[in-house]
C-alpha positions in Angstrom: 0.0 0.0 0.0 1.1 3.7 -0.6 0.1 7.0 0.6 -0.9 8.5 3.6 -3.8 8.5 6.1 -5.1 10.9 8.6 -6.0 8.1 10.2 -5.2 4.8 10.6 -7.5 2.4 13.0 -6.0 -0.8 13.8 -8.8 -3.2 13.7 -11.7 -3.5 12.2 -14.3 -4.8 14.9 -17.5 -3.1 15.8 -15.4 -0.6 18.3 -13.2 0.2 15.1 -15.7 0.5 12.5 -18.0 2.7 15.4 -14.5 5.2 15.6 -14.6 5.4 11.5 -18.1 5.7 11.3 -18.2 8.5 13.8 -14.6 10.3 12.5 -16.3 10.2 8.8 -19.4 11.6 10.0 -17.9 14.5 11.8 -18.3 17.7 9.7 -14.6 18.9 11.1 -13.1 16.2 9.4 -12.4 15.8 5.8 -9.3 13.5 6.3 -8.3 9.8 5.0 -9.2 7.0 7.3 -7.9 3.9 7.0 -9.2 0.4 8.7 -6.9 -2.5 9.1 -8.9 -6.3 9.7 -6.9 -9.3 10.2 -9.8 -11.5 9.8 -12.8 -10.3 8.0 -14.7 -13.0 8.5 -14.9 -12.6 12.2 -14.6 -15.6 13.1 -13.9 -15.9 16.5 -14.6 -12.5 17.1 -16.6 -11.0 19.9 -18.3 -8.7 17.0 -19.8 -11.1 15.6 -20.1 -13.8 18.4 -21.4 -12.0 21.2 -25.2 -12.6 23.1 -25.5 -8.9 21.7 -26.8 -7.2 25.4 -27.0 -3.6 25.7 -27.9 -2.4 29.0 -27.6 0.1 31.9 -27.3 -1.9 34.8 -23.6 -0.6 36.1 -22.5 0.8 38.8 -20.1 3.2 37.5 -21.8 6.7 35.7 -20.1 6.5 33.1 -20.9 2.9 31.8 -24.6 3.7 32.5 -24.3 7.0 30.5 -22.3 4.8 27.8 -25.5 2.2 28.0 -28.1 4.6 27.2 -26.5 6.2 24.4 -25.8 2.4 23.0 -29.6 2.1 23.9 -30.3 5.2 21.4 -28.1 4.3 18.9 -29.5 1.3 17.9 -33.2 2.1 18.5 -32.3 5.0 16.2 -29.9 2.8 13.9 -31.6 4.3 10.9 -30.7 8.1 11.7 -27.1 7.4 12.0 -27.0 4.4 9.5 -28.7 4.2 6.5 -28.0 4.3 3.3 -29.5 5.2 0.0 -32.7 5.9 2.3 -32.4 2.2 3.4 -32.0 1.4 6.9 -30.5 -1.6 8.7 -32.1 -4.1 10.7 -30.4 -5.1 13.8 -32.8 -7.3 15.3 -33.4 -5.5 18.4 -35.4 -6.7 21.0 -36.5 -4.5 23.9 -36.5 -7.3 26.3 -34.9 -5.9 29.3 -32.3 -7.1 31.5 -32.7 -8.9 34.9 -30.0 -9.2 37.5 -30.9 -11.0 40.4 -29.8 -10.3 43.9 -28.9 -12.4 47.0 -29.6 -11.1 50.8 -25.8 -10.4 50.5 -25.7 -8.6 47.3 -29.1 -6.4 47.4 -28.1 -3.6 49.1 -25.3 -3.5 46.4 -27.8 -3.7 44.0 -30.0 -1.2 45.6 -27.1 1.3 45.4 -26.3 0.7 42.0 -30.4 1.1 41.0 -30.1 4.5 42.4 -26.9 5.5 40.7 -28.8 4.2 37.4 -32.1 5.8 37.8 -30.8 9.4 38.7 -28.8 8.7 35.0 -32.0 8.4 33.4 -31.9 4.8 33.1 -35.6 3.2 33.6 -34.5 0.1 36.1 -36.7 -1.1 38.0 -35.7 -2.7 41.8 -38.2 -5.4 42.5 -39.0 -7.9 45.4 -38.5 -11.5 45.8 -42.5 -11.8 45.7 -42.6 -9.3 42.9 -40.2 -11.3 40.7 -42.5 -14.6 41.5 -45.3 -12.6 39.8 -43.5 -11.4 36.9 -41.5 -14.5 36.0 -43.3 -17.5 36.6 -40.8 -19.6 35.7 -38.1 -18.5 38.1 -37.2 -20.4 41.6 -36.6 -17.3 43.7 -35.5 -19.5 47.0 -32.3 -17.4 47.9 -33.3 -14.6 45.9 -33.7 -11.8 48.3 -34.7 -9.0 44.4 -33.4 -7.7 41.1 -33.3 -5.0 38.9 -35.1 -5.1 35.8 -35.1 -3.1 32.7 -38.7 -1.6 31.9 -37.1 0.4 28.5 -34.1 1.0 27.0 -32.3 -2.5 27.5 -32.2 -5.2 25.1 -30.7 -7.5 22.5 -29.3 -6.6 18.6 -27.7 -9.1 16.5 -24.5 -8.9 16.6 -23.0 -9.2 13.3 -26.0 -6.8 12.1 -24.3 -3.9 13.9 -20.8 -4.9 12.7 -22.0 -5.1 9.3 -24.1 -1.5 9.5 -21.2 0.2 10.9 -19.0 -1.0 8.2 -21.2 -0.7 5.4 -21.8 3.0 6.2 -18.8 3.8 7.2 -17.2 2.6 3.1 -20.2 4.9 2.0 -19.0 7.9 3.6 -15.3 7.5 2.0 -13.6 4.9 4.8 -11.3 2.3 3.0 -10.5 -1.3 4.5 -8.1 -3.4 4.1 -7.5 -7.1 4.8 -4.2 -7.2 6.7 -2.8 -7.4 10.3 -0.8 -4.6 12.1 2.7 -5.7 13.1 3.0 -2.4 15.5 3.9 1.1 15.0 7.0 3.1 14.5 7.1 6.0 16.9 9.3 9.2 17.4 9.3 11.4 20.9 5.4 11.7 21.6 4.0 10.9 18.4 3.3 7.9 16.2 4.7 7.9 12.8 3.6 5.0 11.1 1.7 1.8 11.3 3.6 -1.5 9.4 1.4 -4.0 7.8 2.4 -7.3 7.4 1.3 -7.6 3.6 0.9 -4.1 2.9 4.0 -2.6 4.7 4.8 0.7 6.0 2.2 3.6 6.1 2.4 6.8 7.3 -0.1 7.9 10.0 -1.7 11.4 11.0 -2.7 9.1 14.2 -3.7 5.6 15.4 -6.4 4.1 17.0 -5.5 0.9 18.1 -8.7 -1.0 18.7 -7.1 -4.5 17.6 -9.0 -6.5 20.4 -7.3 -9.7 21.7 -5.9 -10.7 19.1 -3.2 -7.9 19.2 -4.4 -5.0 21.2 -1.6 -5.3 23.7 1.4 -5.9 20.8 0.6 -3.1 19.1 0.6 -0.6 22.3 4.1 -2.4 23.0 5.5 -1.4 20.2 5.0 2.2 21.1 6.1 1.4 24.6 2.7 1.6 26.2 2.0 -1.3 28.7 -1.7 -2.3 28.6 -2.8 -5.3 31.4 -4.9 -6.9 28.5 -5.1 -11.0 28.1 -6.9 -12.6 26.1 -9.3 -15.0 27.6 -11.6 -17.7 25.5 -15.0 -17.8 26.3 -18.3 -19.8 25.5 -21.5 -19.6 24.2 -24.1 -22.6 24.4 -27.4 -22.6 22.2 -30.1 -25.3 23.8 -33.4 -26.2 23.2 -36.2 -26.2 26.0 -39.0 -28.6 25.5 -41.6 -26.3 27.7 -42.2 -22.6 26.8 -40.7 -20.1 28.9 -41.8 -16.2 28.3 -41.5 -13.8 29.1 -37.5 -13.8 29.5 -35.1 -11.4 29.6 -31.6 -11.3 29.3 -31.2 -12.8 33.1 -28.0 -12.9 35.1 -28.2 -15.1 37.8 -26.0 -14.5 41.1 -23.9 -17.4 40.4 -22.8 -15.8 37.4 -24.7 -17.4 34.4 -26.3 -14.9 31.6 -28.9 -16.4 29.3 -31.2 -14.9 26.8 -33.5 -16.0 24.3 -33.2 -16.7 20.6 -36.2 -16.9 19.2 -37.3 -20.9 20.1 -34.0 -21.4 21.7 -31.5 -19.5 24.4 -28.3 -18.4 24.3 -26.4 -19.4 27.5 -23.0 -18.7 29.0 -20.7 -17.7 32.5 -16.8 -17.1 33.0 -15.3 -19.4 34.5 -13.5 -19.0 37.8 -10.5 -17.4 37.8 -8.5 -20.0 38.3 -9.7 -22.2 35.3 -9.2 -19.1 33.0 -6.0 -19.1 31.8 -5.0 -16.5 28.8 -5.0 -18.4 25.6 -6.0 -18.1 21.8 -7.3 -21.6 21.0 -10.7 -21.9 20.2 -11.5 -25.3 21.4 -14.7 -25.6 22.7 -15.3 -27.0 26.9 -18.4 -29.1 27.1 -18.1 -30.2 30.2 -18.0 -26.4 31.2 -22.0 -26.4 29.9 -22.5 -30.5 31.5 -20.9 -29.6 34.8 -20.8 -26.0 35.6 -23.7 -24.3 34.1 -26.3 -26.6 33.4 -27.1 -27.7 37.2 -27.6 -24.2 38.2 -29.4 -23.3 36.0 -31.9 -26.0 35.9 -31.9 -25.2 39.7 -33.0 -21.5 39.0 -35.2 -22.3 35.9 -36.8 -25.6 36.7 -38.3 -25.7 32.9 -34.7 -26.6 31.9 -34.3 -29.9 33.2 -35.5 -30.6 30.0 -33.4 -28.9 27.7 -31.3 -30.1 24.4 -28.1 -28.6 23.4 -27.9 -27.7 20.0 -24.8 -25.8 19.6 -21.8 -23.9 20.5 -19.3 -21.2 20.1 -16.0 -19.7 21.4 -14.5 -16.2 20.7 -11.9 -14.2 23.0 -12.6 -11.1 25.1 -9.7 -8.5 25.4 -10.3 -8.7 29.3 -8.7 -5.8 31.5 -7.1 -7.3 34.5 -6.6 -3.9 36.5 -10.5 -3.8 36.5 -12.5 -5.2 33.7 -13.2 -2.1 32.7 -12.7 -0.3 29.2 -9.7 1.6 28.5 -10.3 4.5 26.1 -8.3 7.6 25.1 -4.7 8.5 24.8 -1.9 7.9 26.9 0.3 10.6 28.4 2.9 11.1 26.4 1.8 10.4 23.4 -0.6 12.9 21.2 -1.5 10.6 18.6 -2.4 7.1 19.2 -5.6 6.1 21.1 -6.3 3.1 22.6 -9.7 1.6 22.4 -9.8 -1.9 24.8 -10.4 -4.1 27.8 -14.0 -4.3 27.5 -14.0 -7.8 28.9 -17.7 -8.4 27.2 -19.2 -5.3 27.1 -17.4 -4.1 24.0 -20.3 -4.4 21.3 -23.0 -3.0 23.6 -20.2 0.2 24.5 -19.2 0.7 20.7 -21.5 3.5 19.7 -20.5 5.8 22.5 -16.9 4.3 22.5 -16.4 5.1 19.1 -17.9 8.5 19.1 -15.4 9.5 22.1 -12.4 8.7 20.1 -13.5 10.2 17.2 -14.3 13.6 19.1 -10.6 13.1 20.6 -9.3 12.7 17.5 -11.2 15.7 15.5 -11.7 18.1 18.7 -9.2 17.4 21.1 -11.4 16.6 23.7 -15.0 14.6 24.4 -17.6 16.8 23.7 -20.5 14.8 24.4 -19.4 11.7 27.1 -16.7 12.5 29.7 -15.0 9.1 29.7 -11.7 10.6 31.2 -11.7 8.1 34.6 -11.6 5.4 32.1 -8.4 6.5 30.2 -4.9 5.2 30.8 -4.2 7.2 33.2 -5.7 4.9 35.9 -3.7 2.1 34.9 -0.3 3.8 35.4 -1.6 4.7 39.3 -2.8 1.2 39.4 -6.4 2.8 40.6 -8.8 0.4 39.2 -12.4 1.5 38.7 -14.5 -1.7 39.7 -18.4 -1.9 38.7 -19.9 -3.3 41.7 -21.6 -6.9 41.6 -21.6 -6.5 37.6 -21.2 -9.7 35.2 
């Protein structure tokens, strides 16, 4: 490849292609933007592979502000995406969350309902007896409440949004390329170029490095940034139920499982402990993690899946930030013109929209003019200050 870019964005998941989207859109930019994908297939991406949750059930301001805009985005998919006059369909389904609380964990939970609701957010705290009423088909015994989404919270398919993004992001002018980013060259406080394996070197107005976990953390060594990202596999299980179970929404139970529905069948997963989650990059599939670990409890929450069938199964690999399993977005001191855009450890599709705007507003304005994200830059991690959500899956 020849020439220059304005900007280069390394990686071409739905973070990436949000942060091109949003730079091409801006009306104080008019430069060259160039997205780098390793594998455009997506694989064994999160982008494509995720249960596609968007929610505001956080603790932290700032991931509840980030939800609701997500929340907008999509419901709204057409203002920002179409093309032609021809809008996308993201399979969105308003079906609320519901995180469920044990006597231990409520008045965590109750805290974090009141952070959410004075954001806006329409969560709902309900009681034990409450829950019984709502959700038949939920065994409450050791549930003490939980927080449910009335509006705003939901499902989109994944590879939908990926696929809008990038499609309206090549009609505004973006160009993509299949390649992978070896790293970058850099020189005092700025970033010079970006070296391609295939297509070689090219010269960079600045970077965003949103390469996920399959080279997030390479790249930002190469400009001598340490990031505490690891790459860590995780599941997904599709099964059949032989009873009907409605209404159900995305539902995280307190020991950790998530599971949604999919039109006649669910989508099912939970981390495993941290002790049986090594980083890795092999995408071999644990069924005895579904047999043995996920199965019994949830069977003993939902008693209609004793009698389930599983149908399938999927890996892909988070880009999970062990300061604090939160995101890390911005640009690091020292250094004016790369960004970093990780360590969503799961919650990267749902945070894209407002993700990607924030770098983009970086980028073009010097500064976010609609979110302030700044207690989730880099900063944090070179005090080694985490900022933990509170009882958050």
């Amino acid at each position: 490849m020849e020439g220059r870019y304005d900007v280069i964005v390394i990686g071409g998941g739905v973070s990436g292609c949000s942060t091109a989207f949003f730079l091409a859109s801006d009306p104080g930019f008019d430069g060259r933007i160039l997205v780098v994908e390793r594998d455009p297939t997506y694989q064994d991406a999160p982008s494509a592979r995720a249960t596609g949750g968007i929610r505001q059930q956080f603790s932290t301001p700032e991931n509840v502000r980030i939800g609701l805009f997500g929340s907008h985005f999509v419901k709204n998919a057409g203002d920002y995406l179409a093309i032609d006059g021809e809008s996308p369909d993201l399979a969105w389904r308003e079906g609320g969350y519901l995180l469920l609380a044990t006597p231990e964990t409520l008045p965590i939970m109750r805290e974090n309902n009141a952070v959410q609701r004075s954001e806006g957010a329409d969560i709902a705290l309900l009681t034990a007896p409450e829950l019984e009423r709502k959700f038949g088909w939920l065994n409450t015994e050791g549930i003490a409440g939980g927080c449910n989404g009335l509006s705003g919270e939901g499902w989109v398919d994944p590879y939908s949004l990926l696929q809008a993004f990038r499609r309206k992001a090549r009609s505004l002018g973006v160009e993509f390329v299949h390649d992978e980013a070896l790293g970058a060259t850099r020189s005092g406080s700025r970033v010079q170029s970006v070296t391609l394996r295939q297509g070689g070197e090219i010269v960079a107005g600045a970077v965003v490095n949103a390469a996920g976990a399959s080279g997030v953390k390479e790249i930002a060594d190469s400009v001598g940034i340490d990031l505490p990202i690891e790459s860590r596999k995780r599941f997904t299980f599709v099964f059949e139920c032989r009873e009907r179970v409605e209404p159900v929404p995305l539902t995280i139970l307190p020991e950790g499982i998530g599971f949604r529905p999919e039109g006649r069948t669910f989508l099912v997963n939970r981390a495993p402990p941290p002790e049986a989650d090594p980083p890795t990059r092999d995408t071999d599939i644990d069924y005895d993690q579904f047999e043995e670990h996920i199965w019994p409890d949830l069977a003993a929450r939902v008693p209609a899946f004793e009698a389930i069938r599983l149908a399938s199964a999927w890996c892909c690999h988070y880009d999970l930030n062990t300061l604090d399993e939160n995101a890390i977005v911005g640009s690091p001191p020292g250094l004016e013109n790369f960004y970093v855009l990780t360590g969503f450890s799961g919650h990267g599709l749902q945070q894209s929209p407002a993700m990607g705007r924030a770098v983009s507003e970086l980028i073009v304005h010097g500064e976010y003019r609609t979110l302030d994200l700044r207690r989730l830059g880099y900063e944090r991690v070179l005090a080694g200050e985490p900022l933990v959500e509170s009882n958050c899956f």
